[in-house]
C-alpha positions as CSV (number, residue, x, y, z in Angstrom):
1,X,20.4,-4.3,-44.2
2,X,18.8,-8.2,-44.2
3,X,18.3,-10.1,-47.6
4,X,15.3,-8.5,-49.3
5,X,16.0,-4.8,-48.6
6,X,13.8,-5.5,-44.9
7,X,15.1,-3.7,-42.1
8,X,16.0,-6.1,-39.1
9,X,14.4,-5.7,-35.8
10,X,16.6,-3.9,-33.1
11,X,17.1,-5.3,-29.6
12,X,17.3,-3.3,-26.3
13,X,18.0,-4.6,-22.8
14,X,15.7,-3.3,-19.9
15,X,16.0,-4.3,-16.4
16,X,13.3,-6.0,-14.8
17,X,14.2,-4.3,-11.4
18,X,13.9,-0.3,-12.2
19,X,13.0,-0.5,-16.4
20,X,16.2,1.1,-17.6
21,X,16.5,0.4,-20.6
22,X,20.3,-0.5,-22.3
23,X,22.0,-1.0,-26.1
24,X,23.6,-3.5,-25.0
25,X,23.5,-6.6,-22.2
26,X,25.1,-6.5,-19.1
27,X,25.4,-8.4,-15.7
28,X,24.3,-5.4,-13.6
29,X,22.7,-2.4,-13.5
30,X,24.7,0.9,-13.6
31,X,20.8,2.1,-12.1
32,X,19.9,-0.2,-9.5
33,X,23.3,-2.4,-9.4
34,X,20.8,-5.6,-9.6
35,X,22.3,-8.7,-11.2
36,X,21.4,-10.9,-13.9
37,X,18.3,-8.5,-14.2
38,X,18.7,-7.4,-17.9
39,X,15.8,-8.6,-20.0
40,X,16.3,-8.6,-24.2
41,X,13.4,-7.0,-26.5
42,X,12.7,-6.0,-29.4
43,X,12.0,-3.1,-31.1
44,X,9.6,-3.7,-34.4
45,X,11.0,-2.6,-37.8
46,X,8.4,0.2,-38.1
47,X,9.7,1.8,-35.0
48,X,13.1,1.2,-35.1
49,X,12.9,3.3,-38.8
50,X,11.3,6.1,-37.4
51,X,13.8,7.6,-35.0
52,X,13.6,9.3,-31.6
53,X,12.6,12.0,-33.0
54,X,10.8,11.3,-35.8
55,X,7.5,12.8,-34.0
56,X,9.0,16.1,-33.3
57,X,7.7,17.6,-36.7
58,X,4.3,17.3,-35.8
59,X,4.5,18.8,-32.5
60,X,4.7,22.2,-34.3
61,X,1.1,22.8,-33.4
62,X,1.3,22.3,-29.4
63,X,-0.2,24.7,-27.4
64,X,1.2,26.7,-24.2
65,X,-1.8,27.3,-21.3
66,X,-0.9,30.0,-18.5
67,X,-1.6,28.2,-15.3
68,X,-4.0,30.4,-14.3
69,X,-6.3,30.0,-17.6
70,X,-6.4,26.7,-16.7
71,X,-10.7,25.8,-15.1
72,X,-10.6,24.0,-12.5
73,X,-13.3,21.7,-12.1
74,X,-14.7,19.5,-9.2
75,X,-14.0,15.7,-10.1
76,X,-17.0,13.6,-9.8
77,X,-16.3,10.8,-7.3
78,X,-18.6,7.6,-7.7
79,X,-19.1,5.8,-4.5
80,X,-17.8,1.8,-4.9
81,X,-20.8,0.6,-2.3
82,X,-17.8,-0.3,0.3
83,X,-16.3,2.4,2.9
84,X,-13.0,1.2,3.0
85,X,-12.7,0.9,-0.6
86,X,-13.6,4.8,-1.2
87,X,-11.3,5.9,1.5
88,X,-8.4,4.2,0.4
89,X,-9.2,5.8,-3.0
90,X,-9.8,9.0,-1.6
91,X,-13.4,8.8,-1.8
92,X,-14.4,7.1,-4.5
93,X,-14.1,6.2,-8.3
94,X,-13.0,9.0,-10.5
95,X,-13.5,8.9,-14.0
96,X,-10.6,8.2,-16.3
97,X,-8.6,7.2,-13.1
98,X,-6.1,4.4,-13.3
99,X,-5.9,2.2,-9.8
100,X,-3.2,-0.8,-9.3
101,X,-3.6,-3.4,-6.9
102,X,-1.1,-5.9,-5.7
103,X,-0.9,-8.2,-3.2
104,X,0.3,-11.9,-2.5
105,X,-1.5,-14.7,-4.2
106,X,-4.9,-15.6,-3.0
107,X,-5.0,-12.5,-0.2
108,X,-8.3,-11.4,-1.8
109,X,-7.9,-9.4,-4.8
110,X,-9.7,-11.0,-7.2
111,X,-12.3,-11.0,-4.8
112,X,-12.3,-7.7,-3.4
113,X,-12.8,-6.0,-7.2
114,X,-15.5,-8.8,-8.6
115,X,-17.4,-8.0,-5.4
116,X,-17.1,-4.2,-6.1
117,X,-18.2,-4.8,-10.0
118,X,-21.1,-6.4,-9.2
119,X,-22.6,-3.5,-6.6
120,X,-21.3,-1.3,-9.5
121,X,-23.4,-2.9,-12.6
122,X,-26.4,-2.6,-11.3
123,X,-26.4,1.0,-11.9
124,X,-23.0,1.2,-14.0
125,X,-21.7,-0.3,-17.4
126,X,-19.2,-2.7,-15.9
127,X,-16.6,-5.4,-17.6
128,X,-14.7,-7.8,-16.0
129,X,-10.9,-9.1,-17.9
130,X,-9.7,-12.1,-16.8
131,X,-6.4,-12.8,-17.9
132,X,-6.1,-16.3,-15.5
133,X,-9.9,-17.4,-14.9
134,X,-12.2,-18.7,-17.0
135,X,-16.0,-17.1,-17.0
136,X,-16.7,-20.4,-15.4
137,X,-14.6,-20.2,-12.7
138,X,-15.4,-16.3,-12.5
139,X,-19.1,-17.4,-12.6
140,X,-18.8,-20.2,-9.5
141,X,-16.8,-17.6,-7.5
142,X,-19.9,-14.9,-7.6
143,X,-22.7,-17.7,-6.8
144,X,-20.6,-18.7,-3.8
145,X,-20.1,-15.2,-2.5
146,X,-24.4,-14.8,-3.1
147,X,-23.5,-11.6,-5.7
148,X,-26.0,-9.5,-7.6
149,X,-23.9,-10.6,-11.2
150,X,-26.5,-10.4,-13.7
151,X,-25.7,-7.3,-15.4
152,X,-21.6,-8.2,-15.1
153,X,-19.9,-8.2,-18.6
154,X,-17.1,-10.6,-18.9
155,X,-14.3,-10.8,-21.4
156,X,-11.8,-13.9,-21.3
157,X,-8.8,-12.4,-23.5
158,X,-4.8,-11.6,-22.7
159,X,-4.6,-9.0,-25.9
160,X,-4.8,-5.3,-25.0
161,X,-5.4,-4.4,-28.6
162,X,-8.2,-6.7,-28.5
163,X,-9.7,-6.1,-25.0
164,X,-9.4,-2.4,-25.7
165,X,-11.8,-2.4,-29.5
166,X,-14.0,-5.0,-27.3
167,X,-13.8,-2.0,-24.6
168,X,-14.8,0.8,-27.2
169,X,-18.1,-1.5,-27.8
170,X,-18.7,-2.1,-25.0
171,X,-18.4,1.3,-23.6
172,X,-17.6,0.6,-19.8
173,X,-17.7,2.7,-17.3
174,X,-15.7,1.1,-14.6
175,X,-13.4,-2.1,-16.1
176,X,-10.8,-4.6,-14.0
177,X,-8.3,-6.0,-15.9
178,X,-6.9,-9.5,-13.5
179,X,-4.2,-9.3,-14.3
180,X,-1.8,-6.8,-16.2
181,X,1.2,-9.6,-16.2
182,X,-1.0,-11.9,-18.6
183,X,-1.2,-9.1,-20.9
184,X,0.8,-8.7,-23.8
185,X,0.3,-6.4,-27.0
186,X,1.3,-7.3,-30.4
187,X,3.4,-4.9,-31.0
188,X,6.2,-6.3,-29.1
189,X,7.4,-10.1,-29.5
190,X,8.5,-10.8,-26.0
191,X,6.6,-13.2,-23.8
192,X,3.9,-11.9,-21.6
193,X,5.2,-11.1,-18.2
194,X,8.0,-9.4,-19.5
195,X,9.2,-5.7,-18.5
196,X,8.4,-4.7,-21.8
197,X,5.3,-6.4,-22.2
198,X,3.9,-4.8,-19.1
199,X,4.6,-1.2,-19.4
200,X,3.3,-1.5,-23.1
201,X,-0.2,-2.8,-21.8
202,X,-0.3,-0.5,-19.4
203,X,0.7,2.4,-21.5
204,X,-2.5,1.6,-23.8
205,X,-5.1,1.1,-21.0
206,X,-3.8,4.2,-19.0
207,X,-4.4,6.0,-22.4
208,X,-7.6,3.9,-23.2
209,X,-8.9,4.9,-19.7
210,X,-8.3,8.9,-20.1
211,X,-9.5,8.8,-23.7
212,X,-12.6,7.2,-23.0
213,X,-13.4,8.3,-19.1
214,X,-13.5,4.6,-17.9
215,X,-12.1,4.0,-14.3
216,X,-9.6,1.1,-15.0
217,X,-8.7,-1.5,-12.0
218,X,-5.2,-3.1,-13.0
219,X,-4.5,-6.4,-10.6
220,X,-0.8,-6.9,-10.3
221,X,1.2,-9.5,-8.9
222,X,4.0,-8.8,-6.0
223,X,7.4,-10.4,-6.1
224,X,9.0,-12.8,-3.3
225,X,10.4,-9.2,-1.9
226,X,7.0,-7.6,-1.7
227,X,7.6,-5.4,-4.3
228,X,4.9,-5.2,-7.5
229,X,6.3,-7.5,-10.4
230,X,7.8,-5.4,-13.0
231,X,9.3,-1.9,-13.9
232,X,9.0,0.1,-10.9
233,X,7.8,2.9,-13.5
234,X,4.7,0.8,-13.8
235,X,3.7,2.7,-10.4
236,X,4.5,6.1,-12.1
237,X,2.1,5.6,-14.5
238,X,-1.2,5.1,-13.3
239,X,-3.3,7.4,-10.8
240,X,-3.7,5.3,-7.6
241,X,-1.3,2.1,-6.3
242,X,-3.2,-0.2,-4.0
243,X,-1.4,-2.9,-1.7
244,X,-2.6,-5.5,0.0
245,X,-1.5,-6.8,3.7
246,X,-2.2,-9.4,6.2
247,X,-0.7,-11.8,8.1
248,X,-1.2,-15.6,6.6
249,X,-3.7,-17.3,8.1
250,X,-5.3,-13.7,9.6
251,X,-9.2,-13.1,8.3
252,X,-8.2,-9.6,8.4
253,X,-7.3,-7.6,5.4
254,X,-5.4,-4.6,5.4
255,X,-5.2,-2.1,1.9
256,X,-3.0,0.6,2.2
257,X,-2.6,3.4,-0.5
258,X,0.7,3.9,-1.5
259,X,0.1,6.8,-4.2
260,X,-3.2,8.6,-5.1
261,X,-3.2,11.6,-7.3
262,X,-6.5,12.0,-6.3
263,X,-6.8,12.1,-2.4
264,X,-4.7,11.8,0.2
265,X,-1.6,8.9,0.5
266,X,-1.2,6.3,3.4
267,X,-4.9,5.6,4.1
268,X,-5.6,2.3,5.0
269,X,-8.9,0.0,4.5
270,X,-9.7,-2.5,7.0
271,X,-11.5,-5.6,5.5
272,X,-12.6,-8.7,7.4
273,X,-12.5,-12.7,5.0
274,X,-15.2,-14.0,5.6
275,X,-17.4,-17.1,3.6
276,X,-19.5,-14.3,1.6
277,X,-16.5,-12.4,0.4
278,X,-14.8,-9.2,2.3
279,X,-16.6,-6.8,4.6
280,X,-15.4,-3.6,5.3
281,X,-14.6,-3.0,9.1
282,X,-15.9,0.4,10.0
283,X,-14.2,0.3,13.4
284,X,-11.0,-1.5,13.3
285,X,-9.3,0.2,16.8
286,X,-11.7,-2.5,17.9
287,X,-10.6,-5.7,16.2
288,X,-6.8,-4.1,17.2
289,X,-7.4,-4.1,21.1
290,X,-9.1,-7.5,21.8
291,X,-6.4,-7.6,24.7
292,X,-6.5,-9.7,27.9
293,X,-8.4,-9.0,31.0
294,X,-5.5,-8.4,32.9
295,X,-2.4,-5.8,32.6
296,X,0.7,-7.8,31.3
297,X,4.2,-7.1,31.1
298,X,5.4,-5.9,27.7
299,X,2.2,-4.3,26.3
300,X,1.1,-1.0,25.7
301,X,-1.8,0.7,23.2
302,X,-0.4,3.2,20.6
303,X,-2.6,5.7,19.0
304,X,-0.9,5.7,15.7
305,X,-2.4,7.5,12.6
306,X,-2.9,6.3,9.0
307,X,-3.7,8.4,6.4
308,X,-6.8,10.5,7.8
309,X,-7.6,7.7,10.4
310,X,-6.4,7.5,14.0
311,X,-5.9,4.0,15.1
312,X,-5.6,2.2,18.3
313,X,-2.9,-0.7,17.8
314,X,-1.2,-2.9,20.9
315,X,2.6,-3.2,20.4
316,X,4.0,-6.3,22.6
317,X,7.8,-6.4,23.8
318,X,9.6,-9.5,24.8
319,X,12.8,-8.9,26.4
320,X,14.6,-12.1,27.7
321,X,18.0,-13.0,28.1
322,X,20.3,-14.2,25.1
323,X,22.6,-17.0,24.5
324,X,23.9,-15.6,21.8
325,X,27.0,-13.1,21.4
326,X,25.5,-10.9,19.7
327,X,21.4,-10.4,20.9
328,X,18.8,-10.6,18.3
329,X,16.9,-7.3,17.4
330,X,13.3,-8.6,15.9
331,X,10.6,-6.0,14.9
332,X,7.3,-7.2,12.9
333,X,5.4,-4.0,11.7
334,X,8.1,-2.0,12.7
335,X,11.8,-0.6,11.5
336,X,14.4,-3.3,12.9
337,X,17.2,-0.3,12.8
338,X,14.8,1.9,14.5
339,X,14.4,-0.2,17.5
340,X,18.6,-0.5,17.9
341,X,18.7,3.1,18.1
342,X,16.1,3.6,20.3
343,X,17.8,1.1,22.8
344,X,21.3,3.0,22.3
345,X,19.0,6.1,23.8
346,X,17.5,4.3,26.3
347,X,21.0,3.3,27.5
348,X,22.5,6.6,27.1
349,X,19.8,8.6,28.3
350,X,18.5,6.1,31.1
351,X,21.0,4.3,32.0
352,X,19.3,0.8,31.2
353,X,21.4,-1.3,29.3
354,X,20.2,-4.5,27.6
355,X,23.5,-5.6,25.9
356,X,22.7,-9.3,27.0
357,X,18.7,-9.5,26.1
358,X,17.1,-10.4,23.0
359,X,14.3,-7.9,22.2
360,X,11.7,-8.7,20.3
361,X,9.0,-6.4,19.2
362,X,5.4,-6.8,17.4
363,X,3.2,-5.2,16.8
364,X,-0.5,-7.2,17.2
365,X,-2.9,-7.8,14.3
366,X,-0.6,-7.4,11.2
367,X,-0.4,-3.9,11.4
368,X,2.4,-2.0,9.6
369,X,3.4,1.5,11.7
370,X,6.1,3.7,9.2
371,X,5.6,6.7,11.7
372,X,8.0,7.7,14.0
373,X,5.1,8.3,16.8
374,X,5.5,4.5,18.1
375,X,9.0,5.5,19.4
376,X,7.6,5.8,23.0
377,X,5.6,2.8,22.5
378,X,8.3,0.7,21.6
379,X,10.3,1.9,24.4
380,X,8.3,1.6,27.3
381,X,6.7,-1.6,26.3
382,X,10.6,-2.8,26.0
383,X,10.8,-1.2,29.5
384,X,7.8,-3.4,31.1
385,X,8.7,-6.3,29.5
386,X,12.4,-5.6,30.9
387,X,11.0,-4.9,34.5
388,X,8.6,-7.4,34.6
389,X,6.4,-4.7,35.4
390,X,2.7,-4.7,33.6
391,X,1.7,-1.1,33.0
392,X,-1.4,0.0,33.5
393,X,-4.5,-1.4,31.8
394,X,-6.0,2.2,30.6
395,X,-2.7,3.6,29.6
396,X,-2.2,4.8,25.8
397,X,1.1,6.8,24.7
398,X,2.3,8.2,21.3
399,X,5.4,10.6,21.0
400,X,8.7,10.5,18.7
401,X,12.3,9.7,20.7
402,X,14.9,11.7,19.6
403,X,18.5,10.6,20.1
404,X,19.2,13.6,23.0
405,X,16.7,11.9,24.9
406,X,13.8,14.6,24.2
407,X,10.0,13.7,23.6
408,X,9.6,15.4,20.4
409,X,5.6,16.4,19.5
410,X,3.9,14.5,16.3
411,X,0.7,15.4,13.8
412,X,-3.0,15.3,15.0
413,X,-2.3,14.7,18.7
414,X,-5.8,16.2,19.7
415,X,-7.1,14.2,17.4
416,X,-5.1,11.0,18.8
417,X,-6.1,12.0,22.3
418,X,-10.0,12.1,20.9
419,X,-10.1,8.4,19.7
420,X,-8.7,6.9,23.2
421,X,-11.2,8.7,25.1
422,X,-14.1,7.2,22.9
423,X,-12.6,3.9,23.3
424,X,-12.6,4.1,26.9
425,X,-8.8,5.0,28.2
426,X,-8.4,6.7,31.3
427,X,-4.9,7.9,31.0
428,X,-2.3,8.8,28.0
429,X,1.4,10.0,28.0
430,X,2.1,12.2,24.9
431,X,5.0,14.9,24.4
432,X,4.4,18.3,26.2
433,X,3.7,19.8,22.9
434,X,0.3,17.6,22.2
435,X,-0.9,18.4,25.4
436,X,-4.3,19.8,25.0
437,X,-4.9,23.5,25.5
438,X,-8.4,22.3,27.5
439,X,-8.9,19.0,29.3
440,X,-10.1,15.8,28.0
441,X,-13.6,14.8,30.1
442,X,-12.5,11.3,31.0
443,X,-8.8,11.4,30.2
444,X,-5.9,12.4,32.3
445,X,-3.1,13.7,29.8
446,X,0.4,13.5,31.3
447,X,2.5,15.4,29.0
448,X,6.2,14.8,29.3
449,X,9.4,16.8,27.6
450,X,12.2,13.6,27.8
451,X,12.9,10.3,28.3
452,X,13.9,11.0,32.1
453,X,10.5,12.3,32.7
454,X,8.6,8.8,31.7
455,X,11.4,6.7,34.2
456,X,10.7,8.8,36.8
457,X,6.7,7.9,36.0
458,X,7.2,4.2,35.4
């Protein structure tokens, strides 16, 4: 007990990396076994007096619902004006919904959700935290990018306590806070940009947003690793986690949804920088395929799928001899331990061998693929590069490699087969288990069962 019979604040340690929290400090993490990554805060008086389980008393009262009592209602989607936007989100803005965006600095973030306010205002309450620009700098950004900003409400402020009673006046019905790291809440005395600090604000604006029906836009910012700065329990808690991609230097912006409670996960929104802000590309297998006029060795066109959307992506292979003792395995947009396996099957299962060559694989426009239906891709573009044999100019392919050597079927292949026939392909080589009960008018389907069967073809 401190002089003056006044309790003294207690200190926790949480980890920056995962949020587990610890009595004491230490130089790892018994959770994530991350160093130096223990963070000290405080826990004010009135809390610490209370107890964990101080609130159990009044919890008496709780009620217990059958699931089937439960009504089920039809949540009202409100369209954002772009496309993209509502199909990453899974159609639209629902109310009370909590989205986070990240993304490197200066990708377009700021831009993307100033640009969606101001379509928004004119027929919603809308209001605009900045936590890192002034309404000045806010105000010069919307008269360059020629927005409809009259009826924006901005609020220049970094308390959450403060934003959230100028919120409750205000009454929005769609609000952005940019961004949730220059938050902090005074009920905890560690800096802004702290674990602690961030999962508090959030905690308050998540319950703000589902206690008032406001859709809430949280902008966060991404660490060196890629990763979104903070607890990784910061994703947990709200409804929908945005991220941005793109290569640097690339006009084209990719958003991909990482978790949705509200539609489907793994959609991905295709945005083109431009002078006037970001435009939504509504076919982006075209801005994928602007490929030479000519067949060259090392490319093919994979129908890949993201989310609900098949895509048309060209993967490149450069296979050249290496210097080195041990050969470099490079992959951008794709699993580096993926491709070493699929060249251990290629050798076993083909008897092609390329111990001595460097393999490098990419996969053109910035596109990420995490399915497993580029394996064939990879392969025979690695093939034609290693040949020096171009393949042929109308050719698309999709099909998982297993490590027996089989062509192993993957999800939606009708509906794969379906977007390289609008876009003009004459011929496609997919596992025997896509192959379309009915022929494709325009499209000759070669279905293969193993990897013997596409060496004999090419």
């Amino acid at each position: 007990m401190a002089q003056g019979g006044k309790r003294q604040a207690k200190s926790y340690y949480i980890c920056r990396a995962c949020g587990a929290d610890f009595p004491k400090w230490a130089g790892q993490c018994s959770e994530c076994h991350a160093w130096n990554a223990l963070e000290e805060n405080l826990v004010p008086p009135a809390a610490a007096s209370k107890g964990r389980f101080a609130g159990y008393a009044g919890a008496a009262n709780a009620q217990v619902l059958a699931l089937t009592e439960v009504e089920i209602e039809h949540e009202a989607r409100s369209p954002t004006g772009s496309a993209e936007l509502d199909r990453v989100l899974g159609g639209g803005l629902v109310e009370g919904s909590v989205v986070l965006i990240g993304g490197d600095p200066g990708i377009g973030k700021s831009t993307l959700l100033i640009q969606t306010l101001a379509r928004l205002s004119a027929s919603m309450r809308t209001l605009y935290v900045s936590g890192e620009e002034s309404p000045r700098q806010i105000s010069l950004r919307a008269k360059r990018l020629e927005l409809p900003a009259d009826d924006l409400q901005l609020l220049p402020e970094t308390c959450v306590e403060r934003i959230i009673a100028a919120a409750e006046r205000e009454r929005p019905q769609v609000m952005v806070v940019d961004s949730i790291q220059t938050m902090y809440t005074e009920l905890l005395q560690s800096a802004p940009g702290s674990v602690s600090q961030v999962r508090e604000a959030t905690a308050q604006l998540v319950h703000f947003a589902k206690r008032s029906g406001a859709a809430v836009f949280l902008v966060g910012h991404v660490t060196k690793e890629g990763s979104l700065a903070g607890p990784k329990v910061l994703e947990h808690m709200v409804d929908c986690v945005l991220y941005f991609e793109g290569e640097a230097g690339s006009q084209f912006r990719l958003i991909r949804t990482i978790k949705n409670r509200f539609g489907a996960v793994n959609e991905l929104g295709v945005f083109a920088m431009t002078d006037k802000g970001l435009k939504a590309v509504s076919n982006p297998s075209a801005i994928f395929l602007s490929r030479q006029a000519e067949a060259v060795p090392g490319s093919v066109i994979l129908v890949t799928r993201e989310g609900t959307r098949p895509l048309l992506v060209e993967v490149q292979a450069l296979v050249d001899e290496s210097p080195l003792a041990n050969p470099r395995r490079v992959t951008l947009g794709l699993e580096q331990n993926r491709l070493s396996m699929l060249l251990a099957v290629l050798h076993r299962h083909g008897g092609i061998g390329m111990f001595d060559q460097d393999v490098y694989v990419n996969v053109v426009g910035g596109v990420r693929i995490t399915e497993t239906a580029s394996d064939l891709a990879v392969l025979m573009s690695a093939l034609s590069s290693f040949r020096d044999r171009p393949l042929d100019h109308g050719l698309v392919v999709f099909g998982e490699v297993g490590l027996t050597g089989e062509i192993r079927p993957v999800p939606n292949g009708l509906e794969r087969l379906r977007e390289a026939a609008k876009h003009g392909f004459k011929r496609a080589i997919v596992p025997s288990g896509n192959r379309p009960k009915q022929g494709m008018e325009g499209l000759e389907v070669v279905a293969v069962e193993s990897l013997g069967e596409v060496l004999e073809i090419y």
